[in-house]
C-alpha positions as CSV (number, residue, x, y, z in Angstrom):
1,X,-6.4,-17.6,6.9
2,X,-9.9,-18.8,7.2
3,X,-11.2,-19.2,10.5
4,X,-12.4,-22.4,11.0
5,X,-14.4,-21.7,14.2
6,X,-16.6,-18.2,13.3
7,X,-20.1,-19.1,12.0
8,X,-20.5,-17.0,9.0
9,X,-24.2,-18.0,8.3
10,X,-24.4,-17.8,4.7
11,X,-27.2,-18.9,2.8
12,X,-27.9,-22.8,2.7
13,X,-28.3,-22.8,-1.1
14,X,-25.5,-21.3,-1.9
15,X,-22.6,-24.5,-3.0
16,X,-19.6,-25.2,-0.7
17,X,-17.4,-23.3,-3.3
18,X,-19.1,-20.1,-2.9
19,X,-19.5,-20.5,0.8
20,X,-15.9,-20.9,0.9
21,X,-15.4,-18.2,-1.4
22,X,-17.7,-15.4,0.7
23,X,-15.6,-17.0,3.8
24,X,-12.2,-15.8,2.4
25,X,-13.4,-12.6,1.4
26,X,-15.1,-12.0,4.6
27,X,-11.7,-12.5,6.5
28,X,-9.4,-10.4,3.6
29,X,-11.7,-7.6,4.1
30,X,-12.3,-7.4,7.9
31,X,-8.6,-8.6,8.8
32,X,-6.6,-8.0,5.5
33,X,-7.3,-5.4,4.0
34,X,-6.1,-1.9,3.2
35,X,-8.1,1.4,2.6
36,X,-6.6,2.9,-0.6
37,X,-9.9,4.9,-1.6
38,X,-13.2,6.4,-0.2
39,X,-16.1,8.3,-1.9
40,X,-19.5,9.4,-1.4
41,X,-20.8,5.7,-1.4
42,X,-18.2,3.3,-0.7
43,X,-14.9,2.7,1.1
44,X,-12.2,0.9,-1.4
45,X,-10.4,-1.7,-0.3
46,X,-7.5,-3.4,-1.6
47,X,-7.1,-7.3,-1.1
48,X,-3.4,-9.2,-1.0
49,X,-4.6,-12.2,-2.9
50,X,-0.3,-13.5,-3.8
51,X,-1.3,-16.6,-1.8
52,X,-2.0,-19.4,-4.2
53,X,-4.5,-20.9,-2.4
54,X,-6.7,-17.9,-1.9
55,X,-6.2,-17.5,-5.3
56,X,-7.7,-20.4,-6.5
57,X,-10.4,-20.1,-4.3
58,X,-11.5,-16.8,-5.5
59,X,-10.7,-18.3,-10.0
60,X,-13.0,-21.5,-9.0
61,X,-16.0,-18.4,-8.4
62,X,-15.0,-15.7,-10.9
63,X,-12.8,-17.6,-13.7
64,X,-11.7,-14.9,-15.2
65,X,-10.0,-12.9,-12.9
66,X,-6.3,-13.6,-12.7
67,X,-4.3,-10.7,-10.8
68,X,-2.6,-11.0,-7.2
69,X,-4.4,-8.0,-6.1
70,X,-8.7,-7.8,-5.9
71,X,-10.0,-4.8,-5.2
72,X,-13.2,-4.7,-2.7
73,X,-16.0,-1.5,-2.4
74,X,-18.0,-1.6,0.1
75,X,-21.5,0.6,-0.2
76,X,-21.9,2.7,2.8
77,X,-25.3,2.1,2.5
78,X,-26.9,-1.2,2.4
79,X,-30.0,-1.3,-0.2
80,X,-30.9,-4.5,-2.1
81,X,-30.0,-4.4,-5.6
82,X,-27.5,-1.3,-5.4
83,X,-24.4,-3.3,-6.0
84,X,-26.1,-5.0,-9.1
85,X,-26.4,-1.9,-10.8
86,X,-23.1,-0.6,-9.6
87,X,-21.2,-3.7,-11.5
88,X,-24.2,-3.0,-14.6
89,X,-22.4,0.7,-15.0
90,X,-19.0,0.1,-14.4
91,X,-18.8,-3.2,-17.1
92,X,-20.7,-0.9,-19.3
93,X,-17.9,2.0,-19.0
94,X,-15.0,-1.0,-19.2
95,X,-16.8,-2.1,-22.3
96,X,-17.0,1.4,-24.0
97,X,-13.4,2.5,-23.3
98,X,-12.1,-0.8,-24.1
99,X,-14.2,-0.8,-27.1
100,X,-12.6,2.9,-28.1
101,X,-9.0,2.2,-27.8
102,X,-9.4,-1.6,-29.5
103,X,-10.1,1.4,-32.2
104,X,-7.9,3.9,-31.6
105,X,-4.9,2.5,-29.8
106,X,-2.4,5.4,-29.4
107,X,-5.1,7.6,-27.9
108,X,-4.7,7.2,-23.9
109,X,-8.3,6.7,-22.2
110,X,-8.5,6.8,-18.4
111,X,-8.3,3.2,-17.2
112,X,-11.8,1.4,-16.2
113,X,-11.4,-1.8,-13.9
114,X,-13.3,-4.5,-15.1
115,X,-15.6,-5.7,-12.1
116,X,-16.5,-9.1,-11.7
117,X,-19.7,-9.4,-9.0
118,X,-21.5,-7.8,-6.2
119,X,-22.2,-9.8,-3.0
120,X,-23.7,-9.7,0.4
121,X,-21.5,-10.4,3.5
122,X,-22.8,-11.2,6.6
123,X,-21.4,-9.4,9.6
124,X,-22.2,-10.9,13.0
125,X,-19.2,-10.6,14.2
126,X,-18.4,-7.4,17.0
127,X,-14.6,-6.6,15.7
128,X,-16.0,-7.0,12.1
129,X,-18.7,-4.7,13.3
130,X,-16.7,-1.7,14.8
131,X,-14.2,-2.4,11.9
132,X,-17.2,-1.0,9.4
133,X,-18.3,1.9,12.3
134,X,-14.4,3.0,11.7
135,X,-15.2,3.5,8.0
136,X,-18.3,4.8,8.3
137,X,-20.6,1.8,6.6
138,X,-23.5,1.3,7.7
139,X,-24.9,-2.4,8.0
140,X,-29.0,-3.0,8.0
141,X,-31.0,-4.8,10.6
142,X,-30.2,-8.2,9.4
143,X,-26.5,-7.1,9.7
144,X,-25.4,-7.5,6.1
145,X,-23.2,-5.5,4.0
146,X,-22.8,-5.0,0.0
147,X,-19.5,-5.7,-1.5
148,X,-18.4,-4.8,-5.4
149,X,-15.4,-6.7,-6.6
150,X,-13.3,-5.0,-9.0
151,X,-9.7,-5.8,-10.7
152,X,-7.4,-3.3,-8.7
153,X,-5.7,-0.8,-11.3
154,X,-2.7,0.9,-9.6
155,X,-3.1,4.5,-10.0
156,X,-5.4,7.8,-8.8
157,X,-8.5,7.1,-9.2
158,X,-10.4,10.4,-11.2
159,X,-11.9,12.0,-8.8
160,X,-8.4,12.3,-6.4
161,X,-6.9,13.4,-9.5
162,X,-9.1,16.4,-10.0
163,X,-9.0,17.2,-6.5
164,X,-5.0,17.2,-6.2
165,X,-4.9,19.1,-9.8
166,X,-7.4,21.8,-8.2
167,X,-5.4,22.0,-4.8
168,X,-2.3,22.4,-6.8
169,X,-3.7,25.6,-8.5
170,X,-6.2,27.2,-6.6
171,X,-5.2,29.8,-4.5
172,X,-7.1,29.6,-1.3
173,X,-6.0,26.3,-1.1
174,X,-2.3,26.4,-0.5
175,X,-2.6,25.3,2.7
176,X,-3.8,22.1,1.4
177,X,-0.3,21.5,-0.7
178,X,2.0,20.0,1.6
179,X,-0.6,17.0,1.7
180,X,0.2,16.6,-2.0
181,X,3.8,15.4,-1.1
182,X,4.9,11.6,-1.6
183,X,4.1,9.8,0.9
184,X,1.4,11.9,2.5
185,X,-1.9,10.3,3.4
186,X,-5.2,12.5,4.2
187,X,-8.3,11.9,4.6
188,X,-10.4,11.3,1.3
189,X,-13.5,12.5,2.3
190,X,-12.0,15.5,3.8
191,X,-10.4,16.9,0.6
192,X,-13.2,16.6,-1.4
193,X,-14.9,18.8,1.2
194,X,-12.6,21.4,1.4
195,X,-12.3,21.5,-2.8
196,X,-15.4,21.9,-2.6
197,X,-16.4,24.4,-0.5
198,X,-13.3,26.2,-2.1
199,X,-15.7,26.2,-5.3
200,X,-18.7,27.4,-4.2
């Protein structure tokens, strides 16, 4: 799945393993990828990793992830340092809730993934640039974008929940409801504006 003949231009220090490990995830993302989330700073990505050799690519990098499915969020914003303290917050809510239900195990918690690293990708290439325009990420002048990895945890995510749960009972948004059906997909961003402004 790699391509052999794009130049990603990754760092010279980094070791063949991680150059061949950015490689992968540059392709899964741009190519084979699909959008299962979006929020204020990041699109959510979720990564077929089934094939065992992209698989092992990925363990020789972060050893202890061993799932088929990575998940990938990708800042909106590039700004040195941001996905560092994005991994710092979620491993320290992962380690809190799995901390509480080690102690009290037949209390149900909300389900943290455990995040492995943040890295930069470099994006030189024009179809991996208009692919980020689509989703609304912005890359800097050095065309580089930040990337969180994350074990993917099948599911709504917290904030969809609330949304859905307020659509489903707020009465000047019925119109919203048949969106709510199986199947349906809408825009993320878009219902969080509208439950919003339903709010004010």
């Amino acid at each position: 799945m790699i391509d052999s003949e794009r130049s990603y231009d990754y760092p010279k220090h980094l070791d063949e393993e991680h150059k061949k490990f950015l490689e992968l995830m540059t392709e899964l993302i741009f190519r084979h990828s699909d959008k299962i989330n979006e929020g204020n700073n990041g699109v959510i990505l979720k990564l077929d990793l089934s094939n065992t050799e992209h698989k092992e690519i990925v363990m020789k990098v972060m050893p202890e992830f061993d799932q088929d499915d990575l998940v990938a969020k990708m800042l909106k914003l590039y700004k040195p340092g941001q996905g560092g303290m994005e991994v710092k917050m979620q491993a320290e809510a992962f380690r809190i809730i799995e901390e509480i239900r080690d102690n009290e195990s037949e209390i149900k918690y909300a389900k943290i993934p455990q995040v492995y690293l943040d890295e930069t990708i470099n994006v030189e290439d024009g179809y991996f640039k208009q692919r980020l325009k689509e989703m609304d990420i912005e890359i800097n002048s050095e065309n580089k974008v930040e990337v969180v990895l994350m074990d993917y945890i099948n599911g709504i995510d917290l904030a969809t929940y609330l949304d859905r749960l307020i659509i489903t009972n707020h009465p000047n948004l019925i119109h919203l409801r048949e969106h709510l059906k199986p199947g349906e997909r809408w825009n993320f961003e878009e219902m969080h504006q509208q439950v919003a402004q339903a709010l004010k």
